[in-house]
C-alpha positions in Angstrom: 159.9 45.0 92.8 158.5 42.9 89.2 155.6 41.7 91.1 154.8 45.2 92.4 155.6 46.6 89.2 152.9 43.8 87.4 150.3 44.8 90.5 150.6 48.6 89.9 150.0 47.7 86.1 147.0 45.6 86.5 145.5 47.6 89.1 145.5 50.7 86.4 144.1 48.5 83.5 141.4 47.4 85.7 140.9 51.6 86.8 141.2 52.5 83.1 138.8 49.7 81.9 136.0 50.5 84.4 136.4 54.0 83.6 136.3 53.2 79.8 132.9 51.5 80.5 131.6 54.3 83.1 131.8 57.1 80.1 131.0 54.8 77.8 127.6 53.9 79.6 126.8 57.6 80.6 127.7 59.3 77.3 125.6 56.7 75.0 122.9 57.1 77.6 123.1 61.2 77.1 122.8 60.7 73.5 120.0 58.7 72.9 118.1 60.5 75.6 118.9 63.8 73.3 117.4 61.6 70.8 114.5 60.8 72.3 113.9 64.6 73.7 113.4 65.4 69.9 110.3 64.3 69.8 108.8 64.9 73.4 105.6 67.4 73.1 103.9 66.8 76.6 106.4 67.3 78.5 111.0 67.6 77.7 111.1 64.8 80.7 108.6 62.5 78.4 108.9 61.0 75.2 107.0 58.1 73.1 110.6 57.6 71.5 113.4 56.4 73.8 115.9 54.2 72.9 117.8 55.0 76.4 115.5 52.9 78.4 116.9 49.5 75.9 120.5 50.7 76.5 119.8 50.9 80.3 118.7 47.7 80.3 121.3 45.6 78.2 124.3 47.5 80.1 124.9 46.1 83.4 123.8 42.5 81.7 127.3 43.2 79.3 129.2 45.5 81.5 128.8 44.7 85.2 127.5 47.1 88.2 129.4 50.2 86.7 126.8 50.5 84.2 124.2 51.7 87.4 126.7 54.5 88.0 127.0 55.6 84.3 123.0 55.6 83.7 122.2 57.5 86.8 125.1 60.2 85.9 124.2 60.1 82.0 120.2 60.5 83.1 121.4 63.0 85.4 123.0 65.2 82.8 120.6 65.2 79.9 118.1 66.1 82.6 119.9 69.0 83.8 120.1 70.4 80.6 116.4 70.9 80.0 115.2 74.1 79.4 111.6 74.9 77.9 110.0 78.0 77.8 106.5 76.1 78.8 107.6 74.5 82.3 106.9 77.0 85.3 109.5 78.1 87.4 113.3 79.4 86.6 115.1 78.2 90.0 118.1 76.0 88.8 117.7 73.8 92.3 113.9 72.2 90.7 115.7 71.0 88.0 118.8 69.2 89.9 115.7 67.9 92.3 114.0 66.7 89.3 117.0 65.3 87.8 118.3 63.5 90.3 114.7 61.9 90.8 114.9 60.7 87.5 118.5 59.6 87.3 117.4 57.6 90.5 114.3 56.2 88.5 116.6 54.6 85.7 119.0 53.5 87.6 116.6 51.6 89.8 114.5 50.5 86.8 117.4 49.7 85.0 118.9 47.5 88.3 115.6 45.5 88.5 115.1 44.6 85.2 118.7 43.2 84.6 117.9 41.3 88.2 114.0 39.8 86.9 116.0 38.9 83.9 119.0 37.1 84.9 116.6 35.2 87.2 114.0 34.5 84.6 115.8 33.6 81.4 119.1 32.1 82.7 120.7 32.4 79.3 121.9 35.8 78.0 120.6 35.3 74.3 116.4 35.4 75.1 115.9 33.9 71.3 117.1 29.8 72.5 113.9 29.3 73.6 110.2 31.0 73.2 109.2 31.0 77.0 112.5 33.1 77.4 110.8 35.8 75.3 107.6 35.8 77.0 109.0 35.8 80.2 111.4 38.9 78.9 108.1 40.6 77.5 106.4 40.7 80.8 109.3 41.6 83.0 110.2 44.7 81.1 106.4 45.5 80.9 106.0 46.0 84.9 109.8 46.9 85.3 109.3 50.1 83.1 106.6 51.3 85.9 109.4 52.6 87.8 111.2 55.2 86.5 107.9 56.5 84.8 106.0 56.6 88.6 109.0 57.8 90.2 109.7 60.3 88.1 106.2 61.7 87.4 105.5 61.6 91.2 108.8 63.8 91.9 107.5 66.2 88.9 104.3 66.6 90.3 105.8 67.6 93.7 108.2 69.7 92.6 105.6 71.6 90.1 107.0 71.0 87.3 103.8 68.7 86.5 100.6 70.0 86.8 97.7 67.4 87.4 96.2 67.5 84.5 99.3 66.4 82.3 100.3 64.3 84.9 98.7 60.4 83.5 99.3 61.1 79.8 103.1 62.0 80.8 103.2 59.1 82.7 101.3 56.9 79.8 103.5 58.8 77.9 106.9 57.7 79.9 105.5 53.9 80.5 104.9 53.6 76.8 108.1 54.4 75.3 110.2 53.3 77.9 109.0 49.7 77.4 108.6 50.5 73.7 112.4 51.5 73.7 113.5 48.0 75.6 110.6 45.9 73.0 112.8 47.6 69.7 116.3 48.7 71.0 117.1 46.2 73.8 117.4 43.2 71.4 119.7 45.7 68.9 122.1 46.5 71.4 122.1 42.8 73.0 122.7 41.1 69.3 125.5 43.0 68.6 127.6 43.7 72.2 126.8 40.9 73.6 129.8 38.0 74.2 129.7 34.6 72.9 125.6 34.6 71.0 125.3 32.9 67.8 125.7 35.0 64.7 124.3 35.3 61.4 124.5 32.8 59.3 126.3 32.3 56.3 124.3 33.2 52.9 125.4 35.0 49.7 126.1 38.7 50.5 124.3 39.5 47.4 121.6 38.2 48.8 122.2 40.3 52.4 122.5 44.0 50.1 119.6 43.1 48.0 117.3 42.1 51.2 118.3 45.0 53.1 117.9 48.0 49.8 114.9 46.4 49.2 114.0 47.3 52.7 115.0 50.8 52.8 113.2 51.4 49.6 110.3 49.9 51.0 110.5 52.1 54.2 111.0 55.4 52.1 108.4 54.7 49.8 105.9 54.0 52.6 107.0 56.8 55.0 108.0 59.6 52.5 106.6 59.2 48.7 102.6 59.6 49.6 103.5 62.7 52.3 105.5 64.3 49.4 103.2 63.8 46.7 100.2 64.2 48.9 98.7 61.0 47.8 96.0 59.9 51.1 96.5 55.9 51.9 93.5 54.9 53.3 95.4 52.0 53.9 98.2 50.8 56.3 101.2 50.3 54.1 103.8 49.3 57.1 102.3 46.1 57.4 103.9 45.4 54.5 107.5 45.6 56.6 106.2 42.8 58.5 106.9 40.4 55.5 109.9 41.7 54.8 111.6 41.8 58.4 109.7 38.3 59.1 111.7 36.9 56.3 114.8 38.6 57.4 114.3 36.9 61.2 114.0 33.5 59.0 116.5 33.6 56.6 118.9 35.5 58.7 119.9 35.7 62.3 119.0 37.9 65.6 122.0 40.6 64.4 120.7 41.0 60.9 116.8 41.0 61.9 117.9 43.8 65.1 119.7 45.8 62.4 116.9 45.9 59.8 114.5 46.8 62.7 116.3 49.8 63.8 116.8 51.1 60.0 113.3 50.6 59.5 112.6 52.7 62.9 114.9 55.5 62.4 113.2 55.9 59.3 109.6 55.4 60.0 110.5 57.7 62.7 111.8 60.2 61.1 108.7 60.3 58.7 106.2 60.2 61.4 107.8 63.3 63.0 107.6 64.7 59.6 104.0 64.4 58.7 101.5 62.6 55.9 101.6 58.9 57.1 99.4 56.3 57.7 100.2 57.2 61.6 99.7 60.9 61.1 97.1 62.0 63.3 96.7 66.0 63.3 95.6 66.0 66.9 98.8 64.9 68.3 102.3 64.1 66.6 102.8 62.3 70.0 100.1 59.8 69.5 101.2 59.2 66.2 104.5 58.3 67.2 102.9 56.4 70.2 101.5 54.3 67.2 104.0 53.7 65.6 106.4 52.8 68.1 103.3 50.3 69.1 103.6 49.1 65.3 107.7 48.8 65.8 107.5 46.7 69.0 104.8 44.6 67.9 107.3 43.6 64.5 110.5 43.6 67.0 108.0 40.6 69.5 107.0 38.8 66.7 110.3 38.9 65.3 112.0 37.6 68.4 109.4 34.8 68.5 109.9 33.9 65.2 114.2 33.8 65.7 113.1 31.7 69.4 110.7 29.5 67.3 113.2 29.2 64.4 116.3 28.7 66.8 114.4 25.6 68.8 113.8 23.9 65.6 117.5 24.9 64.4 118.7 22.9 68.2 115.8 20.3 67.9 117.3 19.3 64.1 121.0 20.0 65.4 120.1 17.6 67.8 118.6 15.3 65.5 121.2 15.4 63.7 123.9 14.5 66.4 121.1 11.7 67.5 121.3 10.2 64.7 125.0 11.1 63.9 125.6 8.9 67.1 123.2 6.5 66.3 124.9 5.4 63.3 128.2 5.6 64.8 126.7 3.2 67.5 125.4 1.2 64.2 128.5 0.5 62.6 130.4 0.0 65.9 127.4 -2.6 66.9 128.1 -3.8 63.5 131.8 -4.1 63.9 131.4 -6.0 67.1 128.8 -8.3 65.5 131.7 -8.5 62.6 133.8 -9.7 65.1 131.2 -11.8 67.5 131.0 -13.8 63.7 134.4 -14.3 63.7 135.0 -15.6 66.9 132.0 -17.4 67.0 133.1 -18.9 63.5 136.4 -19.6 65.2 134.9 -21.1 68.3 132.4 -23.6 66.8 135.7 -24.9 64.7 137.5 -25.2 68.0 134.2 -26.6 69.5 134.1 -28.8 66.6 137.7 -30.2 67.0 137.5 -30.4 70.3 133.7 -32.5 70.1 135.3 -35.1 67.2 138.5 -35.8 68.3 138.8 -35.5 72.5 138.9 -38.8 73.9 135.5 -39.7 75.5 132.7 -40.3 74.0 130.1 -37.9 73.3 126.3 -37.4 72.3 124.7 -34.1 71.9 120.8 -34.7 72.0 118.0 -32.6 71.7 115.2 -32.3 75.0 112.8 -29.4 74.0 110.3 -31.5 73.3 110.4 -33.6 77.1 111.1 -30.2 78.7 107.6 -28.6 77.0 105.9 -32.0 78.0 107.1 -31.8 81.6 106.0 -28.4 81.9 102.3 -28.9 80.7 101.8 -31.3 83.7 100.4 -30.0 86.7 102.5 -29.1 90.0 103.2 -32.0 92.0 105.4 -32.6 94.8 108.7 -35.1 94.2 106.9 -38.3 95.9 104.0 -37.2 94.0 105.9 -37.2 90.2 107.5 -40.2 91.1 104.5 -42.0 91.8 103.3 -40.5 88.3 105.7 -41.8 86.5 105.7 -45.3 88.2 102.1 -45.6 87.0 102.1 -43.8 83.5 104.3 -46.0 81.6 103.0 -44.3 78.4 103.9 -41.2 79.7 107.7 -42.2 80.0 107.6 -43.7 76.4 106.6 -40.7 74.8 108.9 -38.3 76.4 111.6 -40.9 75.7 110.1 -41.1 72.1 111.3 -36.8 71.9 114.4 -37.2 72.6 116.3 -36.8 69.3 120.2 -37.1 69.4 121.6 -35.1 67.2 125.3 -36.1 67.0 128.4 -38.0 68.4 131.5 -38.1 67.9 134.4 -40.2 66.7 135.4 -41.7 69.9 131.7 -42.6 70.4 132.2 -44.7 67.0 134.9 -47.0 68.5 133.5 -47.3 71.9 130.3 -48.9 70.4 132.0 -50.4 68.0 129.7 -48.9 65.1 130.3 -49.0 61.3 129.0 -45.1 60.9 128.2 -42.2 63.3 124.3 -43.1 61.9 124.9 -46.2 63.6 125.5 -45.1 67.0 122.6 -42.6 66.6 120.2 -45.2 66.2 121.8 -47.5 69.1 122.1 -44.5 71.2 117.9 -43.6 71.0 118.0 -47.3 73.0 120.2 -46.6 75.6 117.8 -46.7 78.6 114.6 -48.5 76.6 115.8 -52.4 78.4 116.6 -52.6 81.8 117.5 -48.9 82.3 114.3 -47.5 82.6 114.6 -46.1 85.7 117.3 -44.1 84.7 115.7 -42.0 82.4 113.0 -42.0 85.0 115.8 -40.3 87.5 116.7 -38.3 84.7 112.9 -36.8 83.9 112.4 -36.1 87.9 116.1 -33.7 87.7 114.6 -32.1 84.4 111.3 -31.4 86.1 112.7 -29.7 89.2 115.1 -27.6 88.0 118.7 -29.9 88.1 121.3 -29.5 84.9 123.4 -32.1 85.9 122.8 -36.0 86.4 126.1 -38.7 86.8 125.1 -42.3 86.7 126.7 -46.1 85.9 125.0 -49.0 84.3 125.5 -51.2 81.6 125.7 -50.2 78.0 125.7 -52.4 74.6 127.8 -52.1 72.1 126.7 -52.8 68.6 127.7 -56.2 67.8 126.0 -57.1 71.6 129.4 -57.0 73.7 127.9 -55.6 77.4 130.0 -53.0 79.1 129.9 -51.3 82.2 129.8 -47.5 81.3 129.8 -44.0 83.4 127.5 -41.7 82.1 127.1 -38.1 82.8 124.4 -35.8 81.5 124.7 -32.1 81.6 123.2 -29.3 79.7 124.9 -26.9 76.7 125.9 -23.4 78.1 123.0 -21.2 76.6 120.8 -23.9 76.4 119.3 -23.7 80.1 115.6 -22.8 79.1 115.0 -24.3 75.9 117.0 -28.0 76.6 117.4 -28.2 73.2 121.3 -29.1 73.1 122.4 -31.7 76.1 125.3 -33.3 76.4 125.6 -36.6 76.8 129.7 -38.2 77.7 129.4 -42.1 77.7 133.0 -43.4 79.7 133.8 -47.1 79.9 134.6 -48.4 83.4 134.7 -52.4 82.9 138.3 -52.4 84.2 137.9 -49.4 86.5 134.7 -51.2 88.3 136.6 -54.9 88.1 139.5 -53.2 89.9 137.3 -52.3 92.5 135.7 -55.4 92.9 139.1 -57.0 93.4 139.9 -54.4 95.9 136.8 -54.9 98.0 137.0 -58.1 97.9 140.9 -57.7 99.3 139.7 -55.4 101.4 136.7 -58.0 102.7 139.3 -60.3 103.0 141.9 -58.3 105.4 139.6 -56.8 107.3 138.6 -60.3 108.4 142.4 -61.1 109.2 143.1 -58.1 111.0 139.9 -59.3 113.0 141.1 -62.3 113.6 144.5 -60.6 114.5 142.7 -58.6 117.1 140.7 -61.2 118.3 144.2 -64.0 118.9 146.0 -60.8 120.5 142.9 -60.9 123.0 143.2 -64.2 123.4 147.1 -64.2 124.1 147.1 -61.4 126.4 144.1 -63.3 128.1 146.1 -66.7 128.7 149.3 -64.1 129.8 146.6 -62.4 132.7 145.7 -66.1 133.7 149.2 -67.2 134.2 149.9 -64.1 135.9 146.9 -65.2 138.4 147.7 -69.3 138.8 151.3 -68.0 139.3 150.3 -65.2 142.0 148.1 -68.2 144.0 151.7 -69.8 144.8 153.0 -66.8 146.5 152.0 -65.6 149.9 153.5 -61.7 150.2 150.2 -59.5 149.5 152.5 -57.1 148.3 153.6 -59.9 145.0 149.7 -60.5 145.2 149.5 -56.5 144.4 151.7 -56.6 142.1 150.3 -59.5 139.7 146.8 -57.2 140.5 148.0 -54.9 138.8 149.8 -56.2 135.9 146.9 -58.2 135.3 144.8 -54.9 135.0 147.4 -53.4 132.6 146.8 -56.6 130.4 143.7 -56.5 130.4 143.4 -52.9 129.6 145.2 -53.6 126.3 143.6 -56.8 125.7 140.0 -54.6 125.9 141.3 -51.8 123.3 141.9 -55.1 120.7 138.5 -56.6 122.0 137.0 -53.1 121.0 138.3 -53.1 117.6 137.2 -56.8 117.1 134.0 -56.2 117.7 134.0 -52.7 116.2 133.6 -52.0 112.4 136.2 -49.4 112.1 139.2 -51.6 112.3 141.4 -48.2 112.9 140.1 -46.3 115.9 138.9 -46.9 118.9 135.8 -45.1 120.2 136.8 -44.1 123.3 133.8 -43.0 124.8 132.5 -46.8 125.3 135.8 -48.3 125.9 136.2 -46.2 129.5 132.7 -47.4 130.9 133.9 -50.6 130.1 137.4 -50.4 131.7 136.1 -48.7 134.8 134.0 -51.6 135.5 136.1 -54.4 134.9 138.9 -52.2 137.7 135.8 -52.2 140.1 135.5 -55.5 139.7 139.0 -56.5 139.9 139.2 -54.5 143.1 135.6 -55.7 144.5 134.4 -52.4 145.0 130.5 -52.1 146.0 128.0 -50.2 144.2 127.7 -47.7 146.8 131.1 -46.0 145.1 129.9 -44.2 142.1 131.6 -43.9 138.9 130.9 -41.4 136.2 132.1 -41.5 132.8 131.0 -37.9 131.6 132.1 -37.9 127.5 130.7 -37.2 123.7 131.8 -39.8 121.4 135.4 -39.5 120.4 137.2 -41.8 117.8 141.2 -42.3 118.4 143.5 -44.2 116.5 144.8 -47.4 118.3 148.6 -45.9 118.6 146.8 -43.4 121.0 144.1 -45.1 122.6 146.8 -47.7 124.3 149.0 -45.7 125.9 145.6 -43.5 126.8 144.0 -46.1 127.7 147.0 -47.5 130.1 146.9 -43.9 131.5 143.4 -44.0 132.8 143.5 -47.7 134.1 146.5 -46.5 136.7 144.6 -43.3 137.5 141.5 -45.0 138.1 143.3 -48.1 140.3 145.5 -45.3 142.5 141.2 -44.1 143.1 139.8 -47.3 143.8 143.1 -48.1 146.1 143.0 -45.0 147.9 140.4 -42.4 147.7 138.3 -44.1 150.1 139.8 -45.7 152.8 137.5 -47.7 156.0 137.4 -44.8 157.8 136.4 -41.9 155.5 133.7 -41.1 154.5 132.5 -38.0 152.0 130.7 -35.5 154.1 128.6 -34.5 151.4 128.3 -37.2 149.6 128.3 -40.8 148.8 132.3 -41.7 147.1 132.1 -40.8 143.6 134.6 -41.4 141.0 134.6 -39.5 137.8 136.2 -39.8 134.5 135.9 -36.9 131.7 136.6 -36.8 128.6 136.4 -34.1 125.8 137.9 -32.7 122.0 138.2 -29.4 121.5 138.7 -28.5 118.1 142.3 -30.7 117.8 143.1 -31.3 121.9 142.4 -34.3 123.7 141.3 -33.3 127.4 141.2 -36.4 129.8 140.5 -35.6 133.6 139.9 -38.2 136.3 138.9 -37.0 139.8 137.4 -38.2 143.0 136.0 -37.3 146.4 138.1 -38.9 148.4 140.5 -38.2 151.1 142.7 -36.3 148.5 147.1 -36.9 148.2 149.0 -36.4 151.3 150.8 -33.1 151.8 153.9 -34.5 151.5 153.4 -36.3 148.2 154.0 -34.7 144.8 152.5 -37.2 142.1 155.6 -35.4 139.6 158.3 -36.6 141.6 157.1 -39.9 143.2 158.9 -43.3 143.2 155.2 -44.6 142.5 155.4 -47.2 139.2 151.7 -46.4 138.8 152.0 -42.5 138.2 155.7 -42.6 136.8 153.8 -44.7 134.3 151.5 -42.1 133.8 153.9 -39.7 133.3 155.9 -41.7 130.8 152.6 -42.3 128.7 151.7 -38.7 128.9 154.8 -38.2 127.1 154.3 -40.4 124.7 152.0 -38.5 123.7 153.3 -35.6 123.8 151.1 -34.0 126.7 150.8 -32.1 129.7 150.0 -33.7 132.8 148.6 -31.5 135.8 147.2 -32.6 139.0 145.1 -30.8 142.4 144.1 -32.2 145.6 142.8 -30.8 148.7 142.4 -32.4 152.2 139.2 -34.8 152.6 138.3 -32.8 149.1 139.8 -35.6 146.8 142.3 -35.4 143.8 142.0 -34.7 140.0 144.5 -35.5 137.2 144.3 -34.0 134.5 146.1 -35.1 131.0 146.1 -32.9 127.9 147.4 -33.7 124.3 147.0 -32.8 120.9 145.8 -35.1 118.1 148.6 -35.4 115.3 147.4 -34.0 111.7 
């Protein structure tokens, strides 16, 4: 019921409001059209005084499309009211016709002005800028064609007009319905209009003293020589224009619109009285056409001078706030640079702590002048400078001449084993002059293209003559990239560090050449064990004991091979398994006395393994490649494709070990499963696949041969 209650209420404020404006529009509009009648001699429907045509211009720009409703009915009803004895015709239905014509004239007039202008100058108040006045000047000149050709037409056709009077009405109508908008329009605007700038502030003295002065001015002009009869052969208004151009520049567009208006009722008044300069006896309507032309001509110059004054008023406003912010972004640049000092003041004493007391040696040096000289040579390639600098010795003596090192630091004091920092500064300018030449020569090829960083070790003296082996590391300042002009030199001793690595080398040398020999005796012993295993097998007649030691032998020598590899091999660590299965396969063919006419492939990409997997690897394949060489091919088979081919492949893929040994032979019988066979050679296989914790699968097809297949992963 509240909200209904609230609706009903705001539903009749908005009536009563829209009504307000509706009588408000229409009964203004009646009155100053009354106003304007008074001085209409051509025809009632024409005068060169109307202030209506201003109001029906600035109303629907303040007060919305309600205004178009209260023109056309406050046109309407002034019009109906004429009566003059001089206009033909007493039927009351030519004057509703002619009324209603010229309501619709306004109204239309009225609508397309307030359109051109809200397209045209965007901001209600015309005076921000002078192309907004201009463009307002013309608009309103053409827009005021309407009503005066619309009406005038519909008086002619309804008789009221005959042709005769029908182009000085209509001058007439034109002229002071754009005079009206040029003087009344910018009254009415100043002083309804929402949210324009005011007047601004001065002494109210100063405001009654400008404005009597005005009125005096305008009385004397318009009224003292008609009453006393005195002829002014001279036009006196013009001296208004001083006074209302000082008004528009000492006050704002409400003031200068108000004095304007005073001075027109005034002048207008006068004018309709008689004895002016604007007083022509022929017509009183020229006179006032005159002076109307006079008013709007102030009223345009006046609104240029408030658009010219107000740009300048923005542009200094402007100004102002520019440099308002301009010397708030001063002193806040100044602030930070307050603050930059201090932290910059802060951080060089930190630097400075940091540079005297950390515990390495450093030099800062200056390299401007071996950067500028490196810069005036021509462009060469890098085997090009080098070969310049190998042969222009003077070249590399006066860029090392350049270098100027500016300081060092405590700990650079006791490394050198100097009496003053002056001291090391002069030893230091030596550094690479005897016998590390070519150092600074390495240095000067970084510098020339483009490297900030060089590390080196050689051999440093201190200065009582004691030689030290030193790490030194040469690097450029942060900030300093282009101009080279502070480089950091740290000096390190490494006489222990690089005798301690001598040692261990030559430890190193040293085992390396016993686990060789280690290798090598293994060989030997597992060598001596295969040729027992063969005098001993000579003594015993049962092929399958002959078998037997076969085999074992190959499993010997399949281990003794992995420790010939690493004997001959300088990785001590791995094997590289790649070469060790070529070689294995070869020695099982010849162990078994298999012909060449049996091919063996050994399809793989290098691969490096570690000794605890190549063995039991390596065992793996020497039982898969016997059980091939044993059975594959037996006397009466034959591939039908093919001569018997063996083939052994082995990849890596990323961290798995994939090792695959197949053939062409006769394949594994149907009843055989290699998982589950009392076979010592593939049980073997299976217990080494284990060991390594892999996967072993197998396939086999009649006459089509057999592949094994064994798959692992390498430990981290």
């Amino acid at each position: 019921m509240n909200k209904i209650l609230r609706l009903m209420l705001s539903q009749s404020l908005k009536f009563f409001q829209t009504a307000g404006k509706f009588l408000l529009v229409a009964s203004v509009y009646f009155l100053l059209g009354k106003f304007g009648e008074f001085f209409g001699t051509f025809s009632d429907y024409a005068s060169p005084v109307w202030p209506a045509s201003g109001w029906g211009l600035v109303t629907p720009l303040l007060f919305g499309r309600v205004s178009y409703f209260g023109i056309f009915t406050g046109s309407f009803l002034y019009n109906c009211q004429i009566r003059h004895e001089d206009l033909p015709g007493q039927d009351l239905s030519i004057y509703f016709g002619a009324a209603v014509l010229i309501g619709f004239g306004s109204t239309l007039q009225s609508f397309t002005g307030a359109y051109l202008y809200k397209k045209f100058v965007p901001e209600l108040d015309l005076t921000k800028n002078t192309s907004f006045v201009l463009r307002f000047l013309w608009i309103e000149t053409l827009v005021c064609i309407i009503a005066a050709t619309i009406a005038c037409s519909g008086l002619l056709l309804l008789g009221i007009l005959d042709l005769n009077s029908l182009f000085p009405t209509w001058i007439t109508w034109w002229m002071g319905d754009s005079l009206g908008v040029f003087v009344y329009f910018p009254f009415f605007l100043s002083w309804l209009g929402p949210g324009l700038p005011r007047s601004y502030v001065h002494s109210w003295k100063e405001s009654v003293g400008l404005v009597s002065f005005l009125i005096l001015l305008g009385g004397g002009i318009f009224y003292f020589f008609s009453i006393n009869q005195i002829p002014a052969y001279f036009p006196l208004s013009y001296l208004l224009i001083a006074v209302i151009s000082l008004v528009s520049l000492r006050f704002g567009g409400r003031e200068s619109s108000l004095v304007l208006i005073i001075v027109s009722i005034i002048s207008i008044l006068g004018t309709a009285q008689g004895g002016h300069s604007y007083n022509f006896p022929a017509s009183k309507e020229v006179s006032l056409l005159l002076l109307q032309s006079f008013l709007s001509a102030i009223s345009i110059a006046s609104l240029l001078a408030l658009s010219v004054i107000r740009e300048r008023v923005d542009a200094q406003d402007e100004i102002y706030l520019s440099h308002k912010r301009l010397e708030d972004l001063v002193a806040e640049r100044t602030q930070e640079l307050d603050r930059s000092y201090r932290f910059l003041g802060a951080s060089e004493a930190i630097y400075k702590g940091l540079f005297e007391n950390i515990p390495i040696a450093i030099l800062e040096c200056d390299y401007s002048e071996v950067k500028r000289m490196l810069g005036e040579l021509p462009k060469m390639s890098r085997k090009e400078f080098a070969k310049f600098l190998k042969t222009n010795r003077k070249f590399v003596s006066e860029c090392y001449e350049t270098v100027n090192v500016v300081d060092a630091n405590k700990e650079s004091i006791r490394l050198f084993e100097a009496r003053s920092k002056e001291e090391v500064l002069f030893l230091a300018r030596n550094f690479f002059r005897i016998g590390n030449d070519h150092y600074f020569k390495k240095l000067l090829t970084r510098i020339r293209f483009g490297a900030r960083v060089l590390h080196t070790e050689t051999t440093l003296s201190t200065c009582n003559g004691k030689q030290f082996e030193a790490s030194i590391r040469w690097s450029l300042a942060p900030e300093f990239e282009e101009t080279f002009s502070s480089t950091i030199i740290t000096v390190t001793e490494i006489t222990d560090k690089k005798q301690a690595e001598r040692q261990l080398k030559s430890s190193l040398k040293e085992k390396e050449v016993m686990l060789k020999e280690i290798h090598h005796r293994v060989k030997n012993n597992l060598q001596v064990i295969s040729s027992l295993f063969n005098l001993q097998s000579e003594y015993e007649n049962d092929p399958k004991i002959h078998e037997a030691f076969t085999e074992s032998q190959n499993r010997i020598q399949t281990m003794a091979l992995i420790h010939d590899e690493l004997y001959q091999s300088n990785d001590l660590g791995n094997v590289e398994f790649s070469g060790y299965s070529k070689r294995l396969a070869e020695k099982i063919r010849s162990a078994y006395k298999i012909g060449a006419e049996t091919r063996v492939d050994v399809i793989s990409s290098p691969i490096h393994l570690e000794i605890s997997i190549a063995i039991p690897l390596g065992l793996a394949l020497n039982e898969l490649l016997t059980n091939s060489f044993k059975y594959a091919f037996p006397h009466n088979f034959s591939p039908t494709d093919e001569r018997p081919k063996i083939q052994v492949r082995l990849q890596k893929k990323e961290n798995v070990v994939i090792l695959e040994v197949s053939d062409n032979g006769v394949g594994l019988p149907n009843e055989l499963n290699p998982i589950v066979t009392h076979s010592f050679g593939l049980t073997l296989v299976q217990v080494l696949t284990k060991q390594l914790k892999g996967k072993l699968d197998f396939s086999s097809s009649k006459d089509h041969g057999a592949s094994f297949q064994i798959r692992f992963e390498l430990p981290n």
